[in-house]
C-alpha positions, 0 to 999 in steps of 0.5 A: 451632626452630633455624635454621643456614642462611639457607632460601632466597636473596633474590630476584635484584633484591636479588643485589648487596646493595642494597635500593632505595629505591623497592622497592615491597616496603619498603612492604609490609615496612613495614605488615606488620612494624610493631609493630600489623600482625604482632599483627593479623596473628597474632589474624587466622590464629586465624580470623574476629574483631570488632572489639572481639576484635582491640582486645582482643587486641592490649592497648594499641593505640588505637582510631585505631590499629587502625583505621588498620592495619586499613584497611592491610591491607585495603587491601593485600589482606590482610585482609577486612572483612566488614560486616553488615547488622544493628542494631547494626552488626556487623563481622568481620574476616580473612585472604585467602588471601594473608593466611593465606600470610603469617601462616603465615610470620609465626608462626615469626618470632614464636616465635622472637622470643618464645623469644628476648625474655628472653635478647636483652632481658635482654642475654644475647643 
């Protein structure tokens, strides 16, 4: 996919340039664009997952980890967690709809980035 333009302006607050520094949209950039919170993000669009799914899925993220950016992200609406009242204990994670909004905005910046890596990372780029 190839991009010339930039597709849409930035948002009037931001028309001199500056990025202020209690935008309360640079803590939302931050959780959603660390390196964690895009890889659960992504697993997330694919629909409903366990815990041990999203551990699996995201190879190398500790279990402290993915609790943390699951608690995030719960927390700024989303992702659902979904506790059941079995034995044994069984939890199901996924978006709201506002999560699956951002995930399919996600989803092109991270193709690209995977298009890109060998070229950008090999010095190519």
């Amino acid at each position: 996919m190839k991009v010339s333009a930039i597709p849409a302006p930035l948002p009037d607050t931001l028309a001199d340039g500056v990025f202020p520094a209690g935008c309360p949209s640079r803590t939302v950039l931050d959780h959603i664009t660390s390196k964690w919170g895009v890889l659960i993000l992504l697993s997330l669009s694919e629909g409903e997952q366990r815990w041990s799914e999203l551990r699996r899925r995201a190879d190398g993220i500790s279990e402290k980890m993915l609790a943390q950016t699951l608690k995030t992200l719960e927390k700024d609406g989303l992702v659902r967690r979904d506790a059941q009242p079995v034995i044994p204990p069984r939890v199901d994670y996924s978006l709201t709809e506002r999560g699956r909004e951002l995930a399919a905005l996600l989803i092109p910046l991270v193709t690209w980035a995977f298009d890109n890596a060998e070229a950008i990372i090999g010095g190519e780029g």
